[in-house]
Phi, psi and omega in degrees: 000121169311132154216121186248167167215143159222216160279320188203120163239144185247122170284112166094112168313309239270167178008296188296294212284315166328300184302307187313303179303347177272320158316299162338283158290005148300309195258010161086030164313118190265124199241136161233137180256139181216140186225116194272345156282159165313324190196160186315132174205002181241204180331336192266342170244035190233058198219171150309311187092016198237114165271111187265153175211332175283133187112334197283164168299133191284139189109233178322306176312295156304334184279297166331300157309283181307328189253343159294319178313308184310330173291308188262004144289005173268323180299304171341277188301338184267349176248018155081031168231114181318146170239120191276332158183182192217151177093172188212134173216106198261132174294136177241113201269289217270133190291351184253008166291323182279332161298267176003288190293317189302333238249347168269341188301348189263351193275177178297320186286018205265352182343111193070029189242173184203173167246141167243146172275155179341291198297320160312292208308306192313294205312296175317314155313345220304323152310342188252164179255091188258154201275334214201141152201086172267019151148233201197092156291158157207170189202153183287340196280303179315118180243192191208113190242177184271096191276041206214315156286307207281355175258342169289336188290308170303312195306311194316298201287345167308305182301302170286315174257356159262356189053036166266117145317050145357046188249116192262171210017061145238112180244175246262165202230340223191121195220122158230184199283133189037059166198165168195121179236135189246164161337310197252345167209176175216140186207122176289126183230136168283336173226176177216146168232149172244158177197106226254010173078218150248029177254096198213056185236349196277283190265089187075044209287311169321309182294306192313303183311329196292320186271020159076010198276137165227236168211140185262139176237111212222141182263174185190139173232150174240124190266171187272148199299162136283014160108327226212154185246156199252126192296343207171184146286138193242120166227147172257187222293308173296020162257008176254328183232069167227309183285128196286351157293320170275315181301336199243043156268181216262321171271030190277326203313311183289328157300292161322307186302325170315284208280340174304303164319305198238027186198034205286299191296353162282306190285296177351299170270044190035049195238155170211175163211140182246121185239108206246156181234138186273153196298280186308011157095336230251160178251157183244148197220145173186195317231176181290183170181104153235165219219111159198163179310267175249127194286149143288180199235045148263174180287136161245139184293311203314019204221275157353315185278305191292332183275326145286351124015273205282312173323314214280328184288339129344284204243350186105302193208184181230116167301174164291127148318132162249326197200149184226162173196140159248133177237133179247184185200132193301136202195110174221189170298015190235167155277356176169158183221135181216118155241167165238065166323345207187152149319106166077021166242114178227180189221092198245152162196168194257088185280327181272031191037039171253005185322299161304359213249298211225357210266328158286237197025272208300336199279338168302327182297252180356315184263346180286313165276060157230337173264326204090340165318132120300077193344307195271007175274324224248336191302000000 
């Protein structure tokens, strides 16, 4: 058995444990990541690639969103990861979706955002047919990286310019208070974070049940380019009452009743839509949200049909499918869960699918009380 030691080991590649390994070496830590796949392979690369901060719930949440984006614009240019495009244009179909938007336009959370009128909204649009148009929020703030390169791009930068240890397809057997044990090591810690996604039957399984977490399942597709490049991540009406920025204004209530008549099958399957563009013109289009301990892994078109749908009422016609994918994710009642099972342990995932959103941010919070550091002082 291999024994090793460091300041701090984080259980889990994905977003979460990454941000954390980043906090980590801020504060001059020697961090080892231990993974039990070869390579990204879950939630954090089966997504959009959209750090949304417009939209987030407002208080804590919002605050996160906004100082992760700032994070991965700083990290972005030194670890070779593109920011594929920037800003958000949530179509507004319906007059009481423009009731919404004026009415977050008025909040605290509106930051870089505006309004557009019909007659803006078309220009800008101009490539697309949307079926319904009563203007256009928009916003300056949101960006978009390619999560399928920019999370393999971060751990190689982690590595090479931060010195974090890295041992992938190993998985973790055992986590006690200054220890973490694999098939293949024991590695001594001062602290340890796990950070298991949605894989939470291995490691503390109790405390996670306790916190109400289960797993979300969810499609997604990549349509073929349209020719035309999207001014932003394109979202629509039913994204006004799925984000908790919007939703839980007063006036999403006449909207939501709306989209109940005419979109039922859609708010059922959970679906909204985010339509995000890739450096070759092509789109990532989603997505569902079904909620069981463990999803079936198949696909259903008819779920497929409904989230194009929604495109189609949007842009007009549909390009060719390239590609479907399911991604599931850990999802409970909270935005996100840290715990302390052990003494100098703690256990965080992002239950509200924001992982790409928010997970620096919070992993500064988790390491600023667990050392007493201030992270972001140290940034």
């Amino acid at each position: 058995m291999i024994e090793e030691s460091f300041d701090i080991a984080i259980v889990g590649a994905g977003i979460v444990g990454l941000a954390h390994a980043l906090a980590a070496t801020r504060l001059g830590l020697r961090t080892v990541v231990i993974d039990r796949d070869a390579q990204a392979n879950g939630a954090s690369i089966r997504n959009f690639g959209f750090i949304t901060v417009t939209g987030q719930e407002q208080g804590a949440v919002w605050r996160r969103a906004r100082r992760s984006r700032d994070v991965w614009l700083e990290v972005a240019p030194a670890a070779g990861i593109a920011i594929e495009h920037r800003g958000l244009v949530l179509v507004a179909q319906r007059p009481e979706a423009r009731a919404v938007c004026e009415a977050f336009l008025e909040t605290d959370i509106a930051e870089g955002c505006g309004w557009l009128d019909r007659a803006e909204a078309q220009a800008l649009l101009a490539p697309m047919r949307p079926a319904m148009l009563e203007g256009a929020l928009t916003s300056s703030v949101d960006i978009r990286v390619e999560s399928r390169t920019a999370i393999p791009a971060l751990a190689a930068w982690l590595a090479e310019a931060k010195g974090v240890v890295f041992h992938r397809g190993e998985t973790v057997l055992s986590v006690e208070t200054g220890r973490v044990e694999t098939a293949m090591r024991r590695i001594n810690a001062g602290a340890v974070i796990v950070c298991p996604g949605d894989d939470f039957y291995a490691l503390f399984p109790e405390e996670v049940a306790a916190a109400g977490v289960t797993r979300c399942k969810l499609q997604m597709l990549r349509l073929a380019s349209p020719g035309f490049r999207l001014p932003g991540a394109l979202m629509s009406d039913l994204g006004l009452v799925r984000y908790l920025g919007y939703s839980q204004l007063p006036q999403a209530a006449a909207l939501k009743a709306r989209l109940e008549r005419e979109r039922a099958a859609q708010l059922v399957n959970g679906i909204h839509l985010i339509v995000t563009q890739s450096r070759d013109g092509s789109l990532i289009v989603g997505d569902s949200h079904h909620y069981a301990a463990t999803p079936d892994p198949f696909a259903d078109e008819a779920i497929d049909a409904l989230i194009l749908d929604e495109f189609r009422d949007v842009f007009g016609t549909v390009p060719a499918i390239t590609e479907r994918w399911i991604g599931t994710y850990a999802s409970g009642p909270q935005h996100s869960v840290a715990l302390a099972p052990l003494p100098g342990v703690r256990l965080v995932t992002v239950t509200s699918g924001t992982g790409a959103s928010t997970s620096f941010a919070l992993a500064e919070e988790v390491m600023s009380e667990l050392t007493g550091q201030d992270v972001r002082a140290m940034a």
